[in-house]
C-alpha positions in Angstrom: -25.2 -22.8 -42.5 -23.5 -25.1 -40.7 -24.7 -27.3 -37.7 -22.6 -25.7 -34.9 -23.8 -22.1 -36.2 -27.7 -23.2 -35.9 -27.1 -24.3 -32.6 -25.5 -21.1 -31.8 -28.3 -19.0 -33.3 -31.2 -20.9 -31.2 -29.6 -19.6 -28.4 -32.0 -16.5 -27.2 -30.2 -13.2 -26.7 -29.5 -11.2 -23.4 -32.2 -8.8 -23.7 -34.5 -11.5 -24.6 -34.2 -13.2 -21.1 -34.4 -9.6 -19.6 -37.9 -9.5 -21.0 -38.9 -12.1 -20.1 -41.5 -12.4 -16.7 -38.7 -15.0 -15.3 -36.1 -12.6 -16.3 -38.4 -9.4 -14.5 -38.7 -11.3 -11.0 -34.7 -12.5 -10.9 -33.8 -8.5 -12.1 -36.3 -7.0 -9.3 -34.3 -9.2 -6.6 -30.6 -9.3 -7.5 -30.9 -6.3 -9.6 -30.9 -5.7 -13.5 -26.7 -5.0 -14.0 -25.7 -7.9 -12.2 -28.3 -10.3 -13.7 -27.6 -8.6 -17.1 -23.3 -9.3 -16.5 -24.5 -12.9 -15.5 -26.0 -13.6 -18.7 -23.7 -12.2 -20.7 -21.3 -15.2 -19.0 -23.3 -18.1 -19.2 -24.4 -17.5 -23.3 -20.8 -16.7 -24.1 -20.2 -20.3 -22.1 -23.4 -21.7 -23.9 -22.2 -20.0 -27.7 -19.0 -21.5 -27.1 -20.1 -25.4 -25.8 -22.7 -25.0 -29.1 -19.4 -24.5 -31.6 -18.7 -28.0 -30.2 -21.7 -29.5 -31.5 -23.4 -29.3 -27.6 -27.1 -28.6 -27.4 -28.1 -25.3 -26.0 -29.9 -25.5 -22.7 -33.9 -23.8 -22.1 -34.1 -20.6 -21.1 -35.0 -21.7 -17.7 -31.6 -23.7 -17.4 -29.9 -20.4 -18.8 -31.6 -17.8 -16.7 -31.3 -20.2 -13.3 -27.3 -20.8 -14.0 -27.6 -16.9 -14.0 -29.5 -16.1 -11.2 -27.0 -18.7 -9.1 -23.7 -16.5 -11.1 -25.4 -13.3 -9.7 -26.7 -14.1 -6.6 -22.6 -15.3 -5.4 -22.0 -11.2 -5.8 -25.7 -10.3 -4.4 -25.4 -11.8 -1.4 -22.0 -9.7 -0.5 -19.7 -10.7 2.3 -21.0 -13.8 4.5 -19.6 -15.2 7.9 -17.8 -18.5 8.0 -17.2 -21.2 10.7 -13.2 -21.5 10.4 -12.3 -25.5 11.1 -8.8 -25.2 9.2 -6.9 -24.9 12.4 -5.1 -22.2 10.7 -5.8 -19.2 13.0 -4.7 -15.9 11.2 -6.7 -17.2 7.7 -6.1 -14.2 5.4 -8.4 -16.0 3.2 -10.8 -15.8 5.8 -10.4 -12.4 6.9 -7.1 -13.4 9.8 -8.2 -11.6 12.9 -11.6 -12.1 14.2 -12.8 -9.6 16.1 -13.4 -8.8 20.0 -17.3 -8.2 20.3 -16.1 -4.9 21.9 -14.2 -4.6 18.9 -17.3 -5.3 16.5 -19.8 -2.6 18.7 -17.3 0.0 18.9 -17.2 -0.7 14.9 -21.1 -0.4 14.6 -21.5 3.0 16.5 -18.4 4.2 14.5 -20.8 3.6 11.4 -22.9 6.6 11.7 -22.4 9.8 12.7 -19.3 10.2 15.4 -16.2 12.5 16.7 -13.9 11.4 14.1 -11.6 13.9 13.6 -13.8 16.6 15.6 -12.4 17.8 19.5 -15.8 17.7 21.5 -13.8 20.3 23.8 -12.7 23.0 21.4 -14.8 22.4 18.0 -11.7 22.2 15.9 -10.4 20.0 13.6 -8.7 16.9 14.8 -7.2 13.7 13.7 -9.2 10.6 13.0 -6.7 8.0 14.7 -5.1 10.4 17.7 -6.9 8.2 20.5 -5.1 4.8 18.9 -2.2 6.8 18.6 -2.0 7.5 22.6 -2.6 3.8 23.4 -0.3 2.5 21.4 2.8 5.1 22.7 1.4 4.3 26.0 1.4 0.6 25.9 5.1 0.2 24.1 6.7 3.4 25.0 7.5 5.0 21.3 7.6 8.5 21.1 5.0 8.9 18.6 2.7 6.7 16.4 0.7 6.7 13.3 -1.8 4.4 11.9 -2.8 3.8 8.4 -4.8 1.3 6.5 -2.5 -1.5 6.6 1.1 -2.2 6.5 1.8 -2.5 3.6 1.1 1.3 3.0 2.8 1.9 6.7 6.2 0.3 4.8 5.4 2.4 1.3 4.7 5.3 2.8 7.9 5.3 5.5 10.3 4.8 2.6 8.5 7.3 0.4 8.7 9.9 3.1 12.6 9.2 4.2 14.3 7.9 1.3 12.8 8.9 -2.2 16.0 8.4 -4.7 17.9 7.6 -1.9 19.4 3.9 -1.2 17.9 1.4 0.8 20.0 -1.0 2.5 18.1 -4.5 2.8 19.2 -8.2 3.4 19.7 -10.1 0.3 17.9 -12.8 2.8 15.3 -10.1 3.9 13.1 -9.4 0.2 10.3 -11.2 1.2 6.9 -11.9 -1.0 3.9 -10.8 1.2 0.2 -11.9 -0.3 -1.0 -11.3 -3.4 2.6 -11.9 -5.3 3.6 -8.4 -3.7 7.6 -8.2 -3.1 9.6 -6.0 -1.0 11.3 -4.5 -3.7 7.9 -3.8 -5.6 7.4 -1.4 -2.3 10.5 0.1 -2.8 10.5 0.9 -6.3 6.9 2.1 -6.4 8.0 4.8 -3.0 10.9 5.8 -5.3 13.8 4.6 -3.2 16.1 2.5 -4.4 17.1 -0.8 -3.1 20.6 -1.9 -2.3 20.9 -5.8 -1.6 23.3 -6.4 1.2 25.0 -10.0 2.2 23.5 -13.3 0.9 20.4 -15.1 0.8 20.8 -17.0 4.2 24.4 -15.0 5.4 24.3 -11.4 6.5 26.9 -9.9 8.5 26.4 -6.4 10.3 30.2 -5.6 8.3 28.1 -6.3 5.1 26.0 -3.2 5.5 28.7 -0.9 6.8 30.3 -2.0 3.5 27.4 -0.7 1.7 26.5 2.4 3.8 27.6 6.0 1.5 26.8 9.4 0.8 23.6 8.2 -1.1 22.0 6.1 1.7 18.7 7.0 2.8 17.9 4.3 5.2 18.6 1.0 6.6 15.4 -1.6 6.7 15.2 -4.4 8.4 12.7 -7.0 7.2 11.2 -10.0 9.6 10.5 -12.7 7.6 7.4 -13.6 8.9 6.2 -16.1 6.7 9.2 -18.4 6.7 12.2 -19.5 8.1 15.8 -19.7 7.0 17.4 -22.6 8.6 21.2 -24.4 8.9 23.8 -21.8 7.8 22.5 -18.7 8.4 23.6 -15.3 10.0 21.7 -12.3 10.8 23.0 -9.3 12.4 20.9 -8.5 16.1 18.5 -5.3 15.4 20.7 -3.0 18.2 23.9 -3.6 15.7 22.1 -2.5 12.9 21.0 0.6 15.1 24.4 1.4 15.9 25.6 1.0 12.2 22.3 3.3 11.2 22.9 6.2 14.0 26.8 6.5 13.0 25.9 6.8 9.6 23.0 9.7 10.7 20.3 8.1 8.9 17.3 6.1 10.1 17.3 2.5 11.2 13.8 1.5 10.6 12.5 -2.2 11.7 9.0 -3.9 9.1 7.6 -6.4 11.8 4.7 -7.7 10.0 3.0 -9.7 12.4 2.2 -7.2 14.9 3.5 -8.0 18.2 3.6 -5.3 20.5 5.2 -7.0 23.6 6.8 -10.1 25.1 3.7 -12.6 25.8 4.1 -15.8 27.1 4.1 -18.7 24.8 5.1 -16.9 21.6 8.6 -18.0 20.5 11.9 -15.7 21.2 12.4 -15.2 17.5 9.0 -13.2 16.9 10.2 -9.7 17.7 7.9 -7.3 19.4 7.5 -3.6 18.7 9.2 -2.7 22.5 11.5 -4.9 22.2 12.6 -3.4 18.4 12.7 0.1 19.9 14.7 -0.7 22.8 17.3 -1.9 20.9 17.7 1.1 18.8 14.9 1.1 16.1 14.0 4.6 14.8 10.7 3.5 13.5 8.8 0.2 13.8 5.9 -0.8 11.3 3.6 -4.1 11.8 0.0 -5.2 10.9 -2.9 -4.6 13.0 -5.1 -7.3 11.9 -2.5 -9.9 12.9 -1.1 -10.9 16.3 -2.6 -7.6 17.6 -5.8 -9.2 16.9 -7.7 -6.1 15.6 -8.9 -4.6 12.5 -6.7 -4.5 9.0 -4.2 -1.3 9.7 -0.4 -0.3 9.6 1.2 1.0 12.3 4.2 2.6 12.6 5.2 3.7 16.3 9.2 5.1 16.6 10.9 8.8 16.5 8.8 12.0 17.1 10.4 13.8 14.5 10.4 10.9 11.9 7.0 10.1 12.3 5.9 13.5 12.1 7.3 13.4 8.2 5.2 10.6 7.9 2.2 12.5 8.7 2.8 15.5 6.5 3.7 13.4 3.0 1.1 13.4 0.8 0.8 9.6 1.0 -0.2 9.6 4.2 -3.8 11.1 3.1 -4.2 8.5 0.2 -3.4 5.5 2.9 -5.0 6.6 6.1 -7.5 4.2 8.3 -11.1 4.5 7.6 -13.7 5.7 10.1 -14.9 2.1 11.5 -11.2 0.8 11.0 -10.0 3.1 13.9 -13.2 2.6 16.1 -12.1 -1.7 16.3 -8.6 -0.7 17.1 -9.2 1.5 19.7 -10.9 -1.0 21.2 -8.4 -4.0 20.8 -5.4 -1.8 22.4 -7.6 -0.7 25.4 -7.7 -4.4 25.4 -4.0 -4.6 25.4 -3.4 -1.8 27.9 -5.7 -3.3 30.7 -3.6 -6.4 29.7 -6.9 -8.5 28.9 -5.2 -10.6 26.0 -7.7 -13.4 25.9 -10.3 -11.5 25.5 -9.2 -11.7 22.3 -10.1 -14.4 19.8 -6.7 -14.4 18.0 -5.0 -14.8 22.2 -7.6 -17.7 23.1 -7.3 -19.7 20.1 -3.0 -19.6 20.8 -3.0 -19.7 24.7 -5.3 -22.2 24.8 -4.7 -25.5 26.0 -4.6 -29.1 24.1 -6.9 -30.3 26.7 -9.8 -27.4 25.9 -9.6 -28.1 21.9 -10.0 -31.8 22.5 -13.0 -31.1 24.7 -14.6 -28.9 21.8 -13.6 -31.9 19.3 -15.1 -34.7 22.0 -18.5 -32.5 21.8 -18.4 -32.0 18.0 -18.1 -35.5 17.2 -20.6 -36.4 19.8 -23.2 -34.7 18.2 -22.3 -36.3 15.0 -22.5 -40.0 16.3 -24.9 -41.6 15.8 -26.2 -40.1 12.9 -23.0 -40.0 10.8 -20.4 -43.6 10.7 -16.6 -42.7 10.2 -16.6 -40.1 12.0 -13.7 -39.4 15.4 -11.6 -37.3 17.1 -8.3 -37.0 15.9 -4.9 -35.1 17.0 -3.4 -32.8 14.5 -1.6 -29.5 14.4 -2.6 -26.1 14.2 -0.6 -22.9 12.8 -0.8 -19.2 13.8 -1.1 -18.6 9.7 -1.0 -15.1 8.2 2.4 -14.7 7.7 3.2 -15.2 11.3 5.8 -17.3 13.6 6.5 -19.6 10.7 6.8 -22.8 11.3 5.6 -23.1 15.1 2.7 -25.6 15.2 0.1 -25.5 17.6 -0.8 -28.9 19.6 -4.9 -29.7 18.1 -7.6 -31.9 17.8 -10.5 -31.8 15.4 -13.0 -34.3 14.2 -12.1 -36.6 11.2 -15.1 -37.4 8.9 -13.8 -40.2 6.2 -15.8 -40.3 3.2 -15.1 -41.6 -0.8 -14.5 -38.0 -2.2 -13.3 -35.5 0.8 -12.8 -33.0 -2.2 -16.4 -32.6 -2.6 -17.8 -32.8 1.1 -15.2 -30.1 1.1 -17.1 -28.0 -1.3 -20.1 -28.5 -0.4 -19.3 -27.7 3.4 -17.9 -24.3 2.1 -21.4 -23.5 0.1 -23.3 -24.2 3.2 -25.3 -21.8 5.3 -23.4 -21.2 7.4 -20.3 -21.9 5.6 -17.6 -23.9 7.0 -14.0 -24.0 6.0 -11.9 -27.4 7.1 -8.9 -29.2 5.6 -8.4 -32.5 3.2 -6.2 -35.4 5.2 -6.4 -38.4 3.0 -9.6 -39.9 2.7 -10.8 -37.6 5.5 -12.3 -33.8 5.7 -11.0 -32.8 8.9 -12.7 -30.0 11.3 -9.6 -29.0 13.7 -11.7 -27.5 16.2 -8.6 -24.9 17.1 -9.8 -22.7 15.7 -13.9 -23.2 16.1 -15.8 -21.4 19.0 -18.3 -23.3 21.3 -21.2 -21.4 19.7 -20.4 -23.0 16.2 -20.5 -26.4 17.4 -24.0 -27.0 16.5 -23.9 -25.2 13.2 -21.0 -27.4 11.9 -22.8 -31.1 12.8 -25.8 -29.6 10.9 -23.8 -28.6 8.3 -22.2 -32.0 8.1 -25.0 -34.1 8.0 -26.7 -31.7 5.6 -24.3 -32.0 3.4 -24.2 -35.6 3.6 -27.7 -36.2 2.6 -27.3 -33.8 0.0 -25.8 -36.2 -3.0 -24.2 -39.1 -3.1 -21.0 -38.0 -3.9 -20.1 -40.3 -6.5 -16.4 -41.0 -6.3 -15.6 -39.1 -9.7 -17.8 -35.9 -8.8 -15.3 -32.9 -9.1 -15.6 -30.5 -6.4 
């Protein structure tokens, strides 16, 4: 037998550590599967360090680095303290929500008039009230909401042009999160994509070119997570309408980012939903948990008639908006409608002014002086993030801590309780304070100077 094998076979098996009265007490509190999948882990990791001639650890060590591997899925979803500056954070969950938002969500939870008419005792529709709002507040003839947009885009093409073309900007095939692609949506809805123009030139001529018998729609995609710069063209959305309507097929217009109307400070180039159907968009489809500032959904607000085949495809069952979902939106549009914007956290964090965040920053590093050296307020730059108005930065301030290894006061900031998110500049974790409500203020210095006195943070420590 050789050496590498005995140290595997010292190694105590899963069931073993079950049995054990240490392995009892950690099953009893993060429960028996998840412990038992955690052990699995760490004695394949041990069983494969051993075949390098590495000493197996005690069962304490083993069962603890368990417990720690279990307890990350036990402990479920947790709130963090975003000081990345970055104020849509997909990572982070983009939109946070209005506390209206969040109790409308909670009495959603139980038992509630979800699709149910109190009047009449029939049957209803789970998302008619949003529905109203939103052809209220922009105008559209009818609306539909779904669970994000993503499935509002899938299910649109599905429903108007299975094994029909598609007429898309060669410019226009963006990659949304997650490595999903425009034409990944189109093929999986069963249209079928025809590339018009050139990556950064697309004339209106270029899609009247490509317009025939076997078109099904024309799509128009805002590319809301970049910019195309220098020698570009883009046909304006009312030629494309035109070109769509004297064709007699639908000219539909994938917003993303989710603005409904013109607000002040957002650049001329983010299109709203209004302003898309004015010009002559059939159907508009954007996110909810973006610039809206609500929950995750898809919306699509346009023609009567074209949103009505929405409703009746069999897709639309498979994506539609979940009970607590639609109970947060109705709350952000009433929001909207009574034109109370910064109410919102997403519409405070961008209307606010320079002067405000370098207030919040003064604080912050005020209650961090004294205690903690190297540490100062410092101008930076916000974004809006989550695929939306690329490239516009937002004047910020935040407090610069300097320290040997930013990487791991980084890391051990994000395993805090709370947690807080920041960035890496240099030798320096910054906390832009953007982003950061007055409430957290407290919670972060704590967490900072926890997390100093932690460890040392050697200079070679990996995060």
């Amino acid at each position: 037998m050789s050496t590498d094998a005995g140290l595997r076979r010292r190694l105590p098996s899963v069931d073993a550590l079950l049995r054990s009265e240490p392995g009892r007490r950690a099953a009893d509190e993060l429960g028996r599967p998840l412990l038992k999948a955690a052990l699995a882990q760490v004695l394949a990791e041990a069983r494969s360090a051993a075949a390098d001639g590495v000493d197996p650890p005690g069962e304490d060590v083993l069962l603890g680095r368990a417990a720690h591997v279990a307890s990350i899925v036990a402990t479920g979803l947790l709130p963090v303290i975003n000081a990345t500056g970055v104020v849509l954070h997909t990572g982070l969950g983009r939109a946070p929500l209005p506390e209206d938002a969040i109790s409308h969500a909670m009495l959603a939870s139980g038992y509630g008039d979800l699709e149910i008419d109190r009047e009449t005792g029939r049957r209803g529709k789970r998302s008619t009230r949003a529905e109203r709002i939103l052809t209220a507040i922009t105008g559209a003839e009818d609306a539909l909401v779904v669970n994000n947009c993503a499935a509002a885009l899938l299910l649109t093409l599905a429903a108007l042009a299975r094994r029909k073309g598609v007429l898309v900007s060669r410019g226009e095939l963006i990659e949304i999160g997650g490595e999903f692609r425009i034409p990944d949506i189109m093929k999986a809805s069963g249209a079928k994509l025809v590339e018009v123009g050139t990556t950064n030139r697309t004339r209106a001529a270029d899609y009247r070119a490509a317009i025939d018998a076997s078109t099904g729609l024309v799509l128009k995609v805002h590319p809301s997570n970049y910019r195309v710069v220098g020698f570009t063209a883009s046909p304006a959305t009312s030629d494309l309408a035109t070109i769509a309507a004297k064709a007699g097929v639908p000219f539909v217009h994938d917003l993303g980012s989710g603005l409904l109307d013109r607000l002040p400070g957002v650049p001329k180039e983010e299109p709203s939903a209004a302003g898309s159907l004015a010009a002559g968009a059939d159907l508009v489809t954007f996110s909810g948990d973006k610039l809206l500032g609500g929950p995750q959904a898809g919306i699509v607000l346009g023609r009567a008639d074209l949103v009505d085949k929405l409703r009746r495809h069999p897709i639309a069952r498979a994506v539609r908006v979940d009970k607590m979902q639609v109970a947060a939106l109705e709350s952000v549009l009433l929001l909207h409608a009574r034109g109370r914007h910064d109410e919102l956290p997403v519409w405070r964090m961008l209307r606010e002014s320079a002067d405000v965040v370098h207030d919040r920053a003064r604080r912050l590093a005020e209650s961090l002086d004294g205690e903690l050296e190297g540490a100062h307020v410092q101008k930076t730059e916000a974004a809006v993030g989550g695929g939306s108005v690329p490239g516009q930065a937002l004047p910020s301030w935040g407090v610069a801590v300097r320290h040997p290894n930013p990487p791991s006061l980084a890391a051990r900031l994000r395993t805090a309780r709370p947690s807080v998110f920041c960035r890496i500049e240099e030798q320096h974790v910054l906390l832009d304070c953007r982003t950061v409500f007055d409430e957290q203020l407290h919670d972060i210095a704590r967490a900072v100077l926890y997390a100093l006195e932690l460890d040392e943070f050697p200079d070679d420590e990996e995060p």
